[in-house]
C-alpha positions in Angstrom: 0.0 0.0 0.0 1.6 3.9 -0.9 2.4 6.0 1.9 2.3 9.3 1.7 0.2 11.3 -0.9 2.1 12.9 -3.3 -0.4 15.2 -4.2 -3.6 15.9 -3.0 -6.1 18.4 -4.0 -9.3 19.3 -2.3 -12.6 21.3 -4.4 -15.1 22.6 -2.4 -17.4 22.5 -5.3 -16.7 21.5 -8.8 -18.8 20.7 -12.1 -18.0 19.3 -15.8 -14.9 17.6 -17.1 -11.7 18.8 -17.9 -8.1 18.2 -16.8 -7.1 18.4 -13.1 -4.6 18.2 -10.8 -2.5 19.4 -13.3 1.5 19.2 -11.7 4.1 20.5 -13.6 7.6 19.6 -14.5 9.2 20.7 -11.3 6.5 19.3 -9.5 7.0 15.7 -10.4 10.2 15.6 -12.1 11.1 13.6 -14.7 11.4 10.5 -12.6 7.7 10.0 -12.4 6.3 10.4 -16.1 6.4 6.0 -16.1 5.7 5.5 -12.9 2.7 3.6 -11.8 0.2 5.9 -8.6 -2.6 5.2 -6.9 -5.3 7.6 -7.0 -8.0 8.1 -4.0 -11.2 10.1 -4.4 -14.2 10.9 -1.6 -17.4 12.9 -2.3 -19.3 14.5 0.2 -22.0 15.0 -2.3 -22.4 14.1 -6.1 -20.4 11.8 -8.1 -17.3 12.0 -9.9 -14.6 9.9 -11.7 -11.5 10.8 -11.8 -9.3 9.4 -14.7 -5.5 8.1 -15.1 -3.7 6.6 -17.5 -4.0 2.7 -18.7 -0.9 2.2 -19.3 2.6 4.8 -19.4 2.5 5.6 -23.4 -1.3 7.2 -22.9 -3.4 4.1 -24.3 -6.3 3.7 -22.7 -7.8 4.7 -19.4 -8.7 3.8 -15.8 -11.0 5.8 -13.0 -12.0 5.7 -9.4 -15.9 7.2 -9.0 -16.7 7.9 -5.8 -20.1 9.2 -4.9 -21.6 10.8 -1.7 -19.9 9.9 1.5 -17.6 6.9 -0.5 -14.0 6.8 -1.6 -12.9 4.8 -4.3 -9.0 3.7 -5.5 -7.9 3.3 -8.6 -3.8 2.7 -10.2 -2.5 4.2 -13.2 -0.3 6.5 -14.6 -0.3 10.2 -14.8 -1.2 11.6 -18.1 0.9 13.5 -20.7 -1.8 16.4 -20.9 -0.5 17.2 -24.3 -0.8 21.1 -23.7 1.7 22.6 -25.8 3.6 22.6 -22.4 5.7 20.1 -19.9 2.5 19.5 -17.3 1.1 16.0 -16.4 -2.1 15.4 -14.4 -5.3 13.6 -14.0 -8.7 14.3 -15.4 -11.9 14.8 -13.3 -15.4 14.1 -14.7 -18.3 14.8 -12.5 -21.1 12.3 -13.0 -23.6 14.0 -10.4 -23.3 17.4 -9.8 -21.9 19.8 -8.5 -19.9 17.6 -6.8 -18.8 19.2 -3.7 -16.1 18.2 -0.9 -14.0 16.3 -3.6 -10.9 15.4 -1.9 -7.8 13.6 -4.6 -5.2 12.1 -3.4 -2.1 10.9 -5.4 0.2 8.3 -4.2 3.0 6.2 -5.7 1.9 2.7 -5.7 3.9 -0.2 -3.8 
């Protein structure tokens, strides 16, 4: 099991889909663009899914959806957000919503 989150984000209230957690280059060097994380997401209310990579080259896709008053896990790699600039992340989708009291946690897998 990770220790540790290496990132965690918390939205008070949040609605749509779009690219999250968005860490740049000096955030998580390098070292970490083929590295395998764990991703935890809790809802106090709504439902969201929040999206990482299948696999480290970008093909394919895995989620965690947690609803109200759940947490949900899910492993994957961090995505190559493909913006023009050197920034990797996750991607959020709310299901239900507004979702509010999202909590994300990012942790390197064991």
């Amino acid at each position: 099991m990770p220790t540790g989150a290496f990132h965690e984000q918390f939205l008070e209230k949040v609605s749509g889909t779009g690219p999250l957690g968005v860490l740049d280059e000096s955030t998580i060097q390098s070292r970490y663009l083929n590295t395998l994380f764990e991703v935890e997401v809790t809802v106090k209310k709504g439902r969201v899914r929040v999206y990482l990579a299948w696999d480290d080259k970008n093909d394919g896709y895995v989620y965690a959806e947690a609803g109200a008053g759940a947490s949900s896990l899910a492993s994957g790699y961090i995505w190559d957000l493909a913006d023009g600039k050197t920034h990797s992340g996750y991607y959020i989708d709310v299901i239900e919503g507004p979702a509010e009291g999202v909590c994300i946690r990012l942790k390197l897998a064991s």
